[in-house]
C-alpha positions, -999 to +999 in steps of 0.1 A: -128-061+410-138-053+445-113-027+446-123-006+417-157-007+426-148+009+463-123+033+444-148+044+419-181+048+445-155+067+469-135+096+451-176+098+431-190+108+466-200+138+473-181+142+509-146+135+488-152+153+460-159+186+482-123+178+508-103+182+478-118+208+458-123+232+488-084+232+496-080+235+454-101+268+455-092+280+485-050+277+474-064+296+443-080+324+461-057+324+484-025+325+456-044+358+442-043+378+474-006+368+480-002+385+447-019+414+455-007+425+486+026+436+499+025+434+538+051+411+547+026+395+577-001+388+556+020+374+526+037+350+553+001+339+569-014+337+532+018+317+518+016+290+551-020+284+542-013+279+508+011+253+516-011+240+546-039+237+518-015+213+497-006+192+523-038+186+540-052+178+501-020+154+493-025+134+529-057+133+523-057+118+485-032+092+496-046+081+528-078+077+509-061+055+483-043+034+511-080+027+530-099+018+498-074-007+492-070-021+526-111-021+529-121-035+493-120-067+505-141-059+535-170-035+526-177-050+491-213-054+498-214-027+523-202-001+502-220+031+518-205+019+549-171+013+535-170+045+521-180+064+550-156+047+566-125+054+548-141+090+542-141+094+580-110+078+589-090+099+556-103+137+571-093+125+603-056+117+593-050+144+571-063+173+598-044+153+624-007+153+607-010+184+582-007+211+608+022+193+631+036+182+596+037+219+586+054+230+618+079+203+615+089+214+584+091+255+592+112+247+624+137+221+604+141+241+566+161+267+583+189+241+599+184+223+565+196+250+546+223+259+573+236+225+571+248+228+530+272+254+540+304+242+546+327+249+578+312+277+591+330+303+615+328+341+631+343+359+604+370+390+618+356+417+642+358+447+614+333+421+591+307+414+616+306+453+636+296+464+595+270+441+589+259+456+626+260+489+617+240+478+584+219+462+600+208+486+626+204+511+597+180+487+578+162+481+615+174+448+617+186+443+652+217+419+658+223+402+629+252+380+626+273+367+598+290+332+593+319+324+572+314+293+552+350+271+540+326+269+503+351+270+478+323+287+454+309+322+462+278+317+477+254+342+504+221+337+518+202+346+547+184+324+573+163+334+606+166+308+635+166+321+669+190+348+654+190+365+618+219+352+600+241+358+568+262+336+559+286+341+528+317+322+518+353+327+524+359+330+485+332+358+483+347+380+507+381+383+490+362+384+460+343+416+463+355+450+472+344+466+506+314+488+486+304+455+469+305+436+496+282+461+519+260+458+487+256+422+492+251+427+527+223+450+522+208+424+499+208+398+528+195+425+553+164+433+530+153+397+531+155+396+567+138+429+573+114+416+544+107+387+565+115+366+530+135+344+551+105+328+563+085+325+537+116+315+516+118+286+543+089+277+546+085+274+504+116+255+501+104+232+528+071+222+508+084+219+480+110+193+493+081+175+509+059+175+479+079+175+448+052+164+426+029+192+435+025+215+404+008+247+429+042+243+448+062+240+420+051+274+402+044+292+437+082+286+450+102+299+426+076+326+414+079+336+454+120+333+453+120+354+417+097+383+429+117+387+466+152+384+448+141+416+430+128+434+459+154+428+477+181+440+450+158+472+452+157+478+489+200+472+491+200+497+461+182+524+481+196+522+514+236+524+504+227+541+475+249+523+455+230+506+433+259+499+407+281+480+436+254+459+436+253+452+398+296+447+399+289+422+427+267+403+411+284+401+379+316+393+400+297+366+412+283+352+384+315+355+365+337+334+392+306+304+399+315+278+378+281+273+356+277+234+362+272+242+399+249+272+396+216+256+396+226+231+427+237+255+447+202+275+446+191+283+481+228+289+487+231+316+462+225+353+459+219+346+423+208+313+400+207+298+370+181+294+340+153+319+332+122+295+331+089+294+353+106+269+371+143+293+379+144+307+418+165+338+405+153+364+377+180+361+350+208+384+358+204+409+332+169+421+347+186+421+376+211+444+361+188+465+345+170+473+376+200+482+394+214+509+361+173+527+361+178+527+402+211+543+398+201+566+375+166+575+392+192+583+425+211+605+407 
């Protein structure tokens, strides 16, 4: 009894009413001008606070829960005072671990993701002196490549101390040399895009709040939108937008489909074609690439 009395005079206050409908509002806001800008620096400060807005709300709810119940008991004819109380001590908590939580989780998602791929190596000389010369025509300065021992075909791009593509073994004798600078090219545009940190930083909030439906439609509407640009930039700087299309055919032709979805962050393309899919489906993809090629001449 005590404790739904203390439950239902707390989250009734005015004080915790306002701490989670200002981070609500401002993820909203916020959302709308990630949508409607395209500088890469802004999107990446907008997207953190987004993410810093869910966490700081989420700590805050559950710390909140925790005190009411451990102070039911102990404030149940004190209630003002209870709920200031566990009002004060709930703020404090949730500003105190959301921010160093946050940083935790930008520093750590890259190595996450790293640490999927499977065996990975310096690839020959000739591989990594292309993706060089790539990269310094995309103005992405010393990029390097790792070969993963993944028996599927799988490529993605991280940024550690270092901007990094990694690509499997079996997708390199899958591809032919135009197909595989295509793919490349793809990689490069999310670094130079800077979508490797906010693809990081998405996929490291999500893993920490699953249950969080913002997350849950921001993430893969981010991962869906930069996919696409990135398909675009490749297409314009080696001009061969159709190497592109055979790669990712090739690609999608030799992944076995059970596998698709669970190797998502690992992949250059996905599975599904819901709100909730990372990649667009592959024939939008394709389309894109055919009016590209044919808008180059």
């Amino acid at each position: 009894m005590a404790q739904g009395i203390i439950y239902a005079a707390y989250f009734s206050s005015l004080p915790t009413i306002t701490s989670i409908l200002i981070p609500l509002i401002s993820t909203l806001a916020l959302y709308t001008f990630f949508r409607g800008t395209s500088s890469p620096k802004i999107r990446t400060w907008s997207l953190g606070f987004i993410l810093l807005s869910s966490i700081f709300l989420w700590i805050f709810i559950a710390v909140s829960l925790i005190l009411c119940f451990a102070f039911a008991e102990t404030y149940e004819y004190q209630l003002q005072e209870g709920v200031r109380e566990v009002f004060g001590r709930a703020i404090l908590v949730a500003i105190a671990s959301g921010i160093p939580l946050s940083i935790t989780l930008r520093q750590l998602s890259p190595r996450i993701i790293l640490a999927r791929a499977k065996g990975l190596h310096s690839p020959e000389q000739g591989v990594a002196e292309s993706l060089i010369k790539l990269g310094d025509q995309m103005g992405v300065r010393g990029p390097q490549i790792q070969l993963s021992t993944n028996k599927v075909p799988i490529s993605f791009a991280v940024h550690t101390k270092t901007p990094t593509i990694v690509m499997s073994e079996s997708l390199l004798s899958l591809l032919k040399p135009d197909e595989l600078e295509a793919v490349m090219a793809h990689e490069l545009a999310h670094i130079k895009n800077s979508d490797t940190t906010l693809k990081a930083l998405a996929t490291a909030y999500k893993t920490a709040l699953p249950f969080d439906p913002i997350i849950r439609l921001v993430e893969p509407a981010f991962h869906r939108e930069r996919e696409m640009a990135a398909d675009e930039t490749a297409a314009k700087t080696t001009r061969k937008p159709l190497s592109l299309a055979s790669a990712l055919l090739k690609i999608y032709e030799a992944f076995p489909k059970n596998n698709l979805r669970s190797y998502g962050t690992l992949s250059i393309l996905g599975a599904g074609s819901t709100l909730m899919s990372r990649h667009p489906p592959i024939i939008h993809r394709i389309n894109q690439l055919i009016h590209l090629a044919e808008s180059l001449g």
